[in-house]
N, CA, C and O atoms as CSV, one atom per row, in Angstrom:
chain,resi,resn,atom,element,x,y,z
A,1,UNK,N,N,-8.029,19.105,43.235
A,1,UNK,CA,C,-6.822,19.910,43.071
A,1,UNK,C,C,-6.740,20.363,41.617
A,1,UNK,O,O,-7.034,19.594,40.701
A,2,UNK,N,N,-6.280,21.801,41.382
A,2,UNK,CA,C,-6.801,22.009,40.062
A,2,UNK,C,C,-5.077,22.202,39.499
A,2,UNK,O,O,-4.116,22.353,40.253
A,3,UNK,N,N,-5.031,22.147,38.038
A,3,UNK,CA,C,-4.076,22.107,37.161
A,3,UNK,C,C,-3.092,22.984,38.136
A,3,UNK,O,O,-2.030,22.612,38.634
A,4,UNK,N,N,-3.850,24.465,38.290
A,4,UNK,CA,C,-2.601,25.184,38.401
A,4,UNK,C,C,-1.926,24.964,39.795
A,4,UNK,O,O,-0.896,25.627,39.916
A,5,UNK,N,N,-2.303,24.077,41.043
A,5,UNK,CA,C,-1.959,23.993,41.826
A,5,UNK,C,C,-0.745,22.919,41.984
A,5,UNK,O,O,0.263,22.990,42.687
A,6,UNK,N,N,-1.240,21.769,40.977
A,6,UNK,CA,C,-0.209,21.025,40.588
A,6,UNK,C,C,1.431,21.295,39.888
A,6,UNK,O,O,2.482,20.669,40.024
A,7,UNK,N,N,1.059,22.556,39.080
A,7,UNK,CA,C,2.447,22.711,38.701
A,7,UNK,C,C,2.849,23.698,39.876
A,7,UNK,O,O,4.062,23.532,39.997
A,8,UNK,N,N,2.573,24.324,40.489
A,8,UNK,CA,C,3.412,25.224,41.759
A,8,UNK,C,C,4.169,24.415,42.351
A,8,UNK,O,O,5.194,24.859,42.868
A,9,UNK,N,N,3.833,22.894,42.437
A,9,UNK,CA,C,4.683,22.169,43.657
A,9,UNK,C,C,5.772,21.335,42.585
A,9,UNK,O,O,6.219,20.247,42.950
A,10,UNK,N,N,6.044,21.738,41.655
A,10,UNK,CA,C,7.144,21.291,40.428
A,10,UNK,C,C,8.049,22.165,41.207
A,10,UNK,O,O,7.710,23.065,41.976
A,11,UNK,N,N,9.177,21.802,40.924
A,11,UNK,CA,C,10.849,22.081,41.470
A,11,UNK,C,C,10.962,23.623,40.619
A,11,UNK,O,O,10.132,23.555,39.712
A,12,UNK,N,N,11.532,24.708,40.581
A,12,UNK,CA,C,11.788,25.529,39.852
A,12,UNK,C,C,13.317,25.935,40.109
A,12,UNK,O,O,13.695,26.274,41.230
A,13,UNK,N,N,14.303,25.873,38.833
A,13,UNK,CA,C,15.677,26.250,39.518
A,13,UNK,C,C,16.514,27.408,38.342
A,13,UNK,O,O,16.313,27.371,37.128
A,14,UNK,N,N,17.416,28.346,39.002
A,14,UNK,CA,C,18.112,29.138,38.499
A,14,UNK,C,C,19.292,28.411,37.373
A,14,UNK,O,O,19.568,27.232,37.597
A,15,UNK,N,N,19.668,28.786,36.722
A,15,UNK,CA,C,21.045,28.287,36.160
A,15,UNK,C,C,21.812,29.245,35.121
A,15,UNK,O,O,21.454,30.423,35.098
A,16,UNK,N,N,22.615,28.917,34.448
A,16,UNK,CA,C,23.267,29.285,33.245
A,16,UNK,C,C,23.503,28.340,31.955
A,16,UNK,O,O,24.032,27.231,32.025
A,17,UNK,N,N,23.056,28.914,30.823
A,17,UNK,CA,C,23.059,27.829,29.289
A,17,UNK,C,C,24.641,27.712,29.168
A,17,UNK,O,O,25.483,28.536,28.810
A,18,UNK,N,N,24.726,26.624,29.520
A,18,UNK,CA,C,26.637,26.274,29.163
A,18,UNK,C,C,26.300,25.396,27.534
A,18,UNK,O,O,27.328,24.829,27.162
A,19,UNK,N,N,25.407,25.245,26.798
A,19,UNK,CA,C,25.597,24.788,25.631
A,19,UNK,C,C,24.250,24.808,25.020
A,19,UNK,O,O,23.295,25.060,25.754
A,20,UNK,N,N,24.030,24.537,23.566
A,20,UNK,CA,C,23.435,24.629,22.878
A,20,UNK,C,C,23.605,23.569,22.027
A,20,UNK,O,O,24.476,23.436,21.168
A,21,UNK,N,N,22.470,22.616,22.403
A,21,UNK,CA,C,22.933,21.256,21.703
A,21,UNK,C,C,22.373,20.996,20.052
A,21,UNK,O,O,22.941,20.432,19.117
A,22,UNK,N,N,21.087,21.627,20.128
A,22,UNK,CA,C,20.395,21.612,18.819
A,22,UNK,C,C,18.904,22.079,18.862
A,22,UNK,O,O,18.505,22.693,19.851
A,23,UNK,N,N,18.305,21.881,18.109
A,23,UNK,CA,C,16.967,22.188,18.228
A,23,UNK,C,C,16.494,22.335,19.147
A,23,UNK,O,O,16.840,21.619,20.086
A,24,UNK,N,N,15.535,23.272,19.323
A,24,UNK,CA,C,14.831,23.576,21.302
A,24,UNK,C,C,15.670,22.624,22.458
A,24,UNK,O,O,15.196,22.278,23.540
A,25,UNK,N,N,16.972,22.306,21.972
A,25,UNK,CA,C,17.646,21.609,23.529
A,25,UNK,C,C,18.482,22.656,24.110
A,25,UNK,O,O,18.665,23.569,23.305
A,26,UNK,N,N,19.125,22.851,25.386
A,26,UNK,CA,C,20.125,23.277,25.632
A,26,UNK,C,C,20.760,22.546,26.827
A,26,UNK,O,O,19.854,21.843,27.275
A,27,UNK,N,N,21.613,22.405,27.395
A,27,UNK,CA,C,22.415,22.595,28.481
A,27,UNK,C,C,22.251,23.578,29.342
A,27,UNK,O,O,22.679,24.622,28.850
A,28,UNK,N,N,21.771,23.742,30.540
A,28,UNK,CA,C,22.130,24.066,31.653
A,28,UNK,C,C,22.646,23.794,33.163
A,28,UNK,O,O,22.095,23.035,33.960
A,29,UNK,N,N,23.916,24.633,33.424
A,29,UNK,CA,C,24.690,24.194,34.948
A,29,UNK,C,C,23.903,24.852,35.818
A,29,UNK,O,O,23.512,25.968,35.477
A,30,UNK,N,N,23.596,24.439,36.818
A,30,UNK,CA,C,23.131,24.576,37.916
A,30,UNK,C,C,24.238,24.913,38.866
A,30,UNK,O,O,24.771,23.805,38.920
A,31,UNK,N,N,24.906,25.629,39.601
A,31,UNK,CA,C,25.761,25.780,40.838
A,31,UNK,C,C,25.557,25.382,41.855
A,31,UNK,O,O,24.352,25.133,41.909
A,32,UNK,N,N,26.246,25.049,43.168
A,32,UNK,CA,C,25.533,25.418,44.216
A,32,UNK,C,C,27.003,25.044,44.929
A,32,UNK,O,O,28.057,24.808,44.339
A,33,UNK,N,N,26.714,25.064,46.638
A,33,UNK,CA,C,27.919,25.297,47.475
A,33,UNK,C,C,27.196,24.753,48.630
A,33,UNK,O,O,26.337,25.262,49.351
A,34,UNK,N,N,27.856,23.368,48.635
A,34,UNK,CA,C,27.991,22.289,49.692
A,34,UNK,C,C,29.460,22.082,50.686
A,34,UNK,O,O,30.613,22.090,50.255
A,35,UNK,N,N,28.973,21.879,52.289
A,35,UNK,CA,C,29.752,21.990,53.114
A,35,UNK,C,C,30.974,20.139,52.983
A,35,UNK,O,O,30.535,18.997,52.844
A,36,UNK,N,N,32.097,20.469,53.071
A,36,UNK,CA,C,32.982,19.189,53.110
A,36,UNK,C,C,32.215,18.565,54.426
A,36,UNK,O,O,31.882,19.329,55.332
A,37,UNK,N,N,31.901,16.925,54.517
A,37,UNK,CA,C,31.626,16.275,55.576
A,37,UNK,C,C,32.358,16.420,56.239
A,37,UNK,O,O,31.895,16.846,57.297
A,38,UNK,N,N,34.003,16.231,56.259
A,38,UNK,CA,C,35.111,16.395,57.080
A,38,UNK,C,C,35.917,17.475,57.559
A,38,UNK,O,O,36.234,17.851,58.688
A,39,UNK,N,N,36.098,17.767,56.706
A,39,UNK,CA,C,36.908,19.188,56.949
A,39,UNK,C,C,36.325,21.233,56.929
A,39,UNK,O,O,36.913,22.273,57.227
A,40,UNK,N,N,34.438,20.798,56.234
A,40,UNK,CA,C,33.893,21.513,56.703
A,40,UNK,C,C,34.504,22.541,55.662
A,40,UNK,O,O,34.367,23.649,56.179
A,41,UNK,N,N,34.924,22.628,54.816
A,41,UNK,CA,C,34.985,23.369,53.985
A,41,UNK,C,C,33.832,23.405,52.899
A,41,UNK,O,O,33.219,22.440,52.443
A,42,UNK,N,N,33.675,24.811,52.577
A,42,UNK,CA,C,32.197,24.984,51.551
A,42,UNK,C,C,33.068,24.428,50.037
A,42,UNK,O,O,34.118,23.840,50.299
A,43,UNK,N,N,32.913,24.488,49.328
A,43,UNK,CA,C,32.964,23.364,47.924
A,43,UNK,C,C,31.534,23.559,47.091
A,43,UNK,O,O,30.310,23.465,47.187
A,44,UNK,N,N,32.867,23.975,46.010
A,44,UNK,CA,C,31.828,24.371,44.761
A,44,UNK,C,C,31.187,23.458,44.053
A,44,UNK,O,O,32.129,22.743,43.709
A,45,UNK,N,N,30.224,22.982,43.592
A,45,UNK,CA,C,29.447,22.296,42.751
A,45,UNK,C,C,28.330,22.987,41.895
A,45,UNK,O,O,27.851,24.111,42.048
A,46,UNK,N,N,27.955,21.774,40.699
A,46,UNK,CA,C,27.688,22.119,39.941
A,46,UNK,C,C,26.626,20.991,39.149
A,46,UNK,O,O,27.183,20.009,38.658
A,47,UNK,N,N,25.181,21.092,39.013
A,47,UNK,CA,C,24.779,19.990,38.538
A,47,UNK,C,C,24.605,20.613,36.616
A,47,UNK,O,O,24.548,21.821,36.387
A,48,UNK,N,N,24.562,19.828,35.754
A,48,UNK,CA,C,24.100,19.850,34.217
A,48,UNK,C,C,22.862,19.277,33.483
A,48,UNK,O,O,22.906,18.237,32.826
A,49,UNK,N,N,21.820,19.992,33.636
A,49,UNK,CA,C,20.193,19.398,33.234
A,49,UNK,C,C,20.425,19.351,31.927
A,49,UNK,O,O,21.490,19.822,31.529
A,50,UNK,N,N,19.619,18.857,31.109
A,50,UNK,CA,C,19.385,18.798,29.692
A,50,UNK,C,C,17.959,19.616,29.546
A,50,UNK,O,O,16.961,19.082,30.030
A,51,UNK,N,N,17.848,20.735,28.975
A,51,UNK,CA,C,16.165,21.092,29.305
A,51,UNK,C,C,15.844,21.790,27.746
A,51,UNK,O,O,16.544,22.283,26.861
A,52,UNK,N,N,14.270,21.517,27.957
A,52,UNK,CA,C,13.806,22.140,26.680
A,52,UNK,C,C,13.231,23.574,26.305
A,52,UNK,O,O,12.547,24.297,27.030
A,53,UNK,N,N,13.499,23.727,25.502
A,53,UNK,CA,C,13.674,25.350,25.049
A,53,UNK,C,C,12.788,25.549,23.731
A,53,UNK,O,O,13.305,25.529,22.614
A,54,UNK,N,N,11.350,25.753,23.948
A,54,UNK,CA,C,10.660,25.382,22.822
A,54,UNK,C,C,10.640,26.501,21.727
A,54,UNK,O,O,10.318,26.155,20.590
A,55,UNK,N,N,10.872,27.467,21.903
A,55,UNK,CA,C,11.046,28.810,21.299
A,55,UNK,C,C,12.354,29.312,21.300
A,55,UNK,O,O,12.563,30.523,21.237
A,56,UNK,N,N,13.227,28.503,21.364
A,56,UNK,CA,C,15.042,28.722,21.048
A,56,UNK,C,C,14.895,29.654,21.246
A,56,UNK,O,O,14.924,30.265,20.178
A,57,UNK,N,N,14.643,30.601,22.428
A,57,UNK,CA,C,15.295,31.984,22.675
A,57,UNK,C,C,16.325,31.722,23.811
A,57,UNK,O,O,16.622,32.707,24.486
A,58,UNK,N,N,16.888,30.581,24.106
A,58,UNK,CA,C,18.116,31.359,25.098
A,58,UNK,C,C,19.271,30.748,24.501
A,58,UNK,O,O,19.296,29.766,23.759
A,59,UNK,N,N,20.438,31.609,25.010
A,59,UNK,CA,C,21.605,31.898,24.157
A,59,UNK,C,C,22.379,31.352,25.032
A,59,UNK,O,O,21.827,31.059,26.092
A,60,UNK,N,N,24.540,30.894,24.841
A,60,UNK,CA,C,25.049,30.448,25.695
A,60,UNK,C,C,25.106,31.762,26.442
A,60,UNK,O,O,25.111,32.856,25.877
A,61,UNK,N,N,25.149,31.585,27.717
A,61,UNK,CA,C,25.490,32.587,28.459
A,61,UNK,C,C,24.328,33.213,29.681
A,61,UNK,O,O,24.486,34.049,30.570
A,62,UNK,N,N,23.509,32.658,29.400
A,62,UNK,CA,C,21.840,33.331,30.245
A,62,UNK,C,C,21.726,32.999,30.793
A,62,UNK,O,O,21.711,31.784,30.591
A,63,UNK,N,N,21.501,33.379,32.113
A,63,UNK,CA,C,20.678,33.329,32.967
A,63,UNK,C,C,19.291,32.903,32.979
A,63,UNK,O,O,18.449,33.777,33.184
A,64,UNK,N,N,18.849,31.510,32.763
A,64,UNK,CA,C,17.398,31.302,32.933
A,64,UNK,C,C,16.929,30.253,34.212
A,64,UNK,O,O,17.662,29.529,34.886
A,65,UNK,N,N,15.493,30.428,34.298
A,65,UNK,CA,C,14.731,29.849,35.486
A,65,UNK,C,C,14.230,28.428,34.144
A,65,UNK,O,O,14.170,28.371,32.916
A,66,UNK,N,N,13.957,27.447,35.351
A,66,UNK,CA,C,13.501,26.337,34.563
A,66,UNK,C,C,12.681,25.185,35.268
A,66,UNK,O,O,13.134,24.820,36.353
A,67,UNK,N,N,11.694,24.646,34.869
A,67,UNK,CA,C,10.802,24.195,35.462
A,67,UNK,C,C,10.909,22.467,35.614
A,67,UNK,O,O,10.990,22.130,34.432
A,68,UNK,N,N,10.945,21.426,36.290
A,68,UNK,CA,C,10.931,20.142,36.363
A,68,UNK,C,C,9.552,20.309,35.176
A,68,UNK,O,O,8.813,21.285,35.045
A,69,UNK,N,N,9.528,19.002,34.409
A,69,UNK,CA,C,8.012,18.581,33.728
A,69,UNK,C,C,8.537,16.950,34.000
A,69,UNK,O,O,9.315,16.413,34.788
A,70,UNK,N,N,7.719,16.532,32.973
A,70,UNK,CA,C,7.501,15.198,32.778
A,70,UNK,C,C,8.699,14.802,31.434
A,70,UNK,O,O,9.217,15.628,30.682
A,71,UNK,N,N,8.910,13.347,31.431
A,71,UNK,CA,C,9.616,13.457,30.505
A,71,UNK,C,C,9.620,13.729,29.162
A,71,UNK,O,O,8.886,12.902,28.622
A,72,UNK,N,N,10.252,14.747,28.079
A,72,UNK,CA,C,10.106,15.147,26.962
A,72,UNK,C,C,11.037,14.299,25.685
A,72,UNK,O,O,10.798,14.205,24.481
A,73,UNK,N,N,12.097,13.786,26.456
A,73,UNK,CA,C,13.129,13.016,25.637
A,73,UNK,C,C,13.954,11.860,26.429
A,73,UNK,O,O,13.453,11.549,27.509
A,74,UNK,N,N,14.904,11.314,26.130
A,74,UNK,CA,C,15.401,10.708,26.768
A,74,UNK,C,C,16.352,10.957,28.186
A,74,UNK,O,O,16.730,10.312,29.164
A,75,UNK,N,N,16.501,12.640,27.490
A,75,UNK,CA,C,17.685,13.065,28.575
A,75,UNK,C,C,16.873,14.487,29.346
A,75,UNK,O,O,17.246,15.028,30.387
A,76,UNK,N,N,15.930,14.798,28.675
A,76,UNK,CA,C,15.153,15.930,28.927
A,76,UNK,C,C,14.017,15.732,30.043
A,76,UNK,O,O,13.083,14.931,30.058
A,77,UNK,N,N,14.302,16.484,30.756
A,77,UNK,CA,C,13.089,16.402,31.944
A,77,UNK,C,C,12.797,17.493,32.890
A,77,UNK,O,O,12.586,17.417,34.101
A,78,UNK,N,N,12.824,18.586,32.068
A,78,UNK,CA,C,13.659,20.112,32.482
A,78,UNK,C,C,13.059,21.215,31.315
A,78,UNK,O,O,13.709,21.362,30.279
A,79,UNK,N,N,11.673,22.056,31.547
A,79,UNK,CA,C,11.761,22.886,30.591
A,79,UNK,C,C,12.082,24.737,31.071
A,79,UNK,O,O,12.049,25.214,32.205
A,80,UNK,N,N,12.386,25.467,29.721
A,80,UNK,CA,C,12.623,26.839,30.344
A,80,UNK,C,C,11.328,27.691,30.980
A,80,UNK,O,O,10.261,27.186,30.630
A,81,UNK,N,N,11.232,28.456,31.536
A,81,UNK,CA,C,10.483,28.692,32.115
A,81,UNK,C,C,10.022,30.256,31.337
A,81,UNK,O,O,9.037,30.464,30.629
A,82,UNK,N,N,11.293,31.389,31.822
A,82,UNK,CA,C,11.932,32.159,31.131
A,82,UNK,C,C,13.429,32.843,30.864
A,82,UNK,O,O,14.311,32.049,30.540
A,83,UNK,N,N,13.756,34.128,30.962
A,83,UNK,CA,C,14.942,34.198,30.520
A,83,UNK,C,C,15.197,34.858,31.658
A,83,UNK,O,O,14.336,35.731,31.768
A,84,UNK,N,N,15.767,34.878,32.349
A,84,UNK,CA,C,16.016,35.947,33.811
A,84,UNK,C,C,17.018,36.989,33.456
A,84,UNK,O,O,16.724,38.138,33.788
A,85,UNK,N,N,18.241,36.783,32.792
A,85,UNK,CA,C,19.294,37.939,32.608
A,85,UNK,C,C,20.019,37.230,31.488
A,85,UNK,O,O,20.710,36.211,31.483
A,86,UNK,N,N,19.558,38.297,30.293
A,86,UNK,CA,C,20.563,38.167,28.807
A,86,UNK,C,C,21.997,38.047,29.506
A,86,UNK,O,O,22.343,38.432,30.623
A,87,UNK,N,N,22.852,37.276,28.327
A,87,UNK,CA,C,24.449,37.124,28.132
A,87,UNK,C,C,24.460,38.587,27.348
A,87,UNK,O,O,23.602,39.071,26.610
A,88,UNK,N,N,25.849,39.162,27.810
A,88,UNK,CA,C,26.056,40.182,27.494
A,88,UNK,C,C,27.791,40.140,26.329
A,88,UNK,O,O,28.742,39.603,26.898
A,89,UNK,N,N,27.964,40.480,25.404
A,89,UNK,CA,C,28.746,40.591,24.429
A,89,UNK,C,C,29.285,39.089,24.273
A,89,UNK,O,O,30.468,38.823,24.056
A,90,UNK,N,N,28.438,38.306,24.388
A,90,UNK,CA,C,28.992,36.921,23.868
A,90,UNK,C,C,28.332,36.585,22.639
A,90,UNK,O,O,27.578,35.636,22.424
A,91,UNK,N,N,28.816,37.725,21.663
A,91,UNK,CA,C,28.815,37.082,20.047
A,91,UNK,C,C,29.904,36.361,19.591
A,91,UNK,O,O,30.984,36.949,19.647
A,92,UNK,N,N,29.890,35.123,19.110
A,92,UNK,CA,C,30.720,34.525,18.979
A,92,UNK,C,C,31.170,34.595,17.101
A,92,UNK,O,O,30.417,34.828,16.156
A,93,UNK,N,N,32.093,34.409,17.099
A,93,UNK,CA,C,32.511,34.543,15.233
A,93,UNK,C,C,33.623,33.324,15.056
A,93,UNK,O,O,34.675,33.218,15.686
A,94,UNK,N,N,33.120,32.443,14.044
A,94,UNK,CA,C,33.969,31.722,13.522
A,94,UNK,C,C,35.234,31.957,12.776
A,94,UNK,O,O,35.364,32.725,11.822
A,95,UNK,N,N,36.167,31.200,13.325
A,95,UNK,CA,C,37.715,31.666,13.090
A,95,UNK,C,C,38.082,30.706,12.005
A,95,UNK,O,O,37.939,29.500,12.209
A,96,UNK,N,N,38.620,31.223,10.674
A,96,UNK,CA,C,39.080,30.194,9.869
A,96,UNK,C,C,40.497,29.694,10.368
A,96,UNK,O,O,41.118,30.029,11.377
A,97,UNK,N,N,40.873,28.680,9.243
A,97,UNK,CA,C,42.575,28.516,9.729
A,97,UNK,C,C,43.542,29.545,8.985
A,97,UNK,O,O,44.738,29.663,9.256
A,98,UNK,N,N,42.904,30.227,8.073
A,98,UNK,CA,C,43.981,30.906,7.759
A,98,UNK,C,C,43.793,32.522,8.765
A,98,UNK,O,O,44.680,33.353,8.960
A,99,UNK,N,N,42.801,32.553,9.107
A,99,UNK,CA,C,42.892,33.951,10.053
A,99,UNK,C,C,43.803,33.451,10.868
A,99,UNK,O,O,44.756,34.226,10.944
A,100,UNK,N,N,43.968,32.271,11.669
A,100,UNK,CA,C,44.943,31.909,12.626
A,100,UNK,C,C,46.378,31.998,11.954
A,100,UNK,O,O,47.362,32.563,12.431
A,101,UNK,N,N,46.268,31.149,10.441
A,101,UNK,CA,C,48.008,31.522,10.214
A,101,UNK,C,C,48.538,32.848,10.094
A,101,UNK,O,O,49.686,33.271,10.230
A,102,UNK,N,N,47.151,33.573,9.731
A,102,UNK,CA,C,47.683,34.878,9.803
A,102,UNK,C,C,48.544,35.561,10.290
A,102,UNK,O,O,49.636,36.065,10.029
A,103,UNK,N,N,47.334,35.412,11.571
A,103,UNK,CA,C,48.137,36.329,13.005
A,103,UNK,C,C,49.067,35.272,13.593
A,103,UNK,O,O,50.119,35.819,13.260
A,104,UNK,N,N,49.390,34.357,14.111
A,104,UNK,CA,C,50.299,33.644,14.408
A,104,UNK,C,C,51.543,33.165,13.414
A,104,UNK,O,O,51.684,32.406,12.455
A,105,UNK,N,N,52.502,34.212,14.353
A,105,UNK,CA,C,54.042,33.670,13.481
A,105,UNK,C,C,54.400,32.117,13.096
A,105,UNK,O,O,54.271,31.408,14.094
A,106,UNK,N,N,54.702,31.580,12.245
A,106,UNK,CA,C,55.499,30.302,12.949
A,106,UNK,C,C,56.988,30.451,12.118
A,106,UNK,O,O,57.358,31.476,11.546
A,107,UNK,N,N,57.621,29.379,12.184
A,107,UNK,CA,C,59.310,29.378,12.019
A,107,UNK,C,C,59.085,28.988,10.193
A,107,UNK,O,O,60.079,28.798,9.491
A,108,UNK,N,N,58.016,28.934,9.760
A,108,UNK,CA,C,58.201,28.911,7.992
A,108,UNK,C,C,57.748,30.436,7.674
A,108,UNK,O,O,58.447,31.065,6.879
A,109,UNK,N,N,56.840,30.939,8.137
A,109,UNK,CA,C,57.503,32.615,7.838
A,109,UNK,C,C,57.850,33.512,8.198
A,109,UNK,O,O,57.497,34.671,7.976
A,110,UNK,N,N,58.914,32.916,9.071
A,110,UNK,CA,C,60.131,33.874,9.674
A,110,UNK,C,C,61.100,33.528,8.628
A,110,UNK,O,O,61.634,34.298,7.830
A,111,UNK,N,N,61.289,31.951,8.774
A,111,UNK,CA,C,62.363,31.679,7.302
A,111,UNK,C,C,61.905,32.544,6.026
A,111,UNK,O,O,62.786,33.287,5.594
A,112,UNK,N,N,60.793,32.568,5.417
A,112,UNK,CA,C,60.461,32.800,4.075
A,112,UNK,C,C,60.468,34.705,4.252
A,112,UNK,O,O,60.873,35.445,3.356
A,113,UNK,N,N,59.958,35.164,5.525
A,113,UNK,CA,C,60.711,36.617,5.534
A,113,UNK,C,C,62.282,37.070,5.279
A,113,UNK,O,O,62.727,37.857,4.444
A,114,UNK,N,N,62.853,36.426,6.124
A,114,UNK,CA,C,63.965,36.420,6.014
A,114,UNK,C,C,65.516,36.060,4.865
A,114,UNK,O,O,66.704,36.383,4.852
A,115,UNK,N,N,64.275,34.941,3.747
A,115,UNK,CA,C,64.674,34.779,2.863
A,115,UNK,C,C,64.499,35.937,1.646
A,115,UNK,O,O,65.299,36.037,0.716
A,116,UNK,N,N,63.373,36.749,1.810
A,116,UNK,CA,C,62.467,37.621,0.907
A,116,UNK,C,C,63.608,38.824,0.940
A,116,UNK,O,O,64.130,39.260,-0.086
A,117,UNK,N,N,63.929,39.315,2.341
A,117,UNK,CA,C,64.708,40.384,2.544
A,117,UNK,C,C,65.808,40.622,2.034
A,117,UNK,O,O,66.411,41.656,2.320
């Protein structure tokens, strides 16, 4: 049995990067939709792999395929495969605290307006 026949029968699964933990790691949820034993209702689920990303190209938000391997870390046992569908306008920008006091009123400068006037 030759190499490449061996990895075809590895698990391959869809998901989305719900995090970005650090170096070539990420987070990905897996979905899926299982029937209630009882009441037979479909029910959303959701599994969370830890997988490796050796070329940090995927971003939160993507759509990638990902391959079972062997184990790489303690929590890792899951690498990317590729990128199936970019995240689309999820640039994210860090908010200081004063951009927040900015735009958000509070009751010390309504007083200190009101005193100014």
């Amino acid at each position: 049995m030759s190499t490449h026949e061996r990895h075809n029968r590895r698990k391959t699964l869809i998901g989305f990067v719900s995090s970005k933990m650090g170096d070539k790691s990420v987070k990905v949820t897996v979905p899926y939709k299982t029937p209630h034993p009882l009441y037979h209702k479909v029910i959303n689920r959701k599994t969370v792999l830890h997988v490796h990303d050796e070329k940090n190209e995927a971003k939160v938000g993507d759509k990638i395929e990902i391959m079972e391997t062997r184990p790489i870390s303690r929590l890792k046992r899951w690498r990317l495969i590729r990128v199936v569908e970019a995240a689309v306008g999820l640039d994210l920008v860090a908010v200081t605290e004063n951009d927040v006091a900015a735009s958000v009123p509070t009751k010390t400068t309504k007083s200190n307006e009101a005193v100014k006037a």
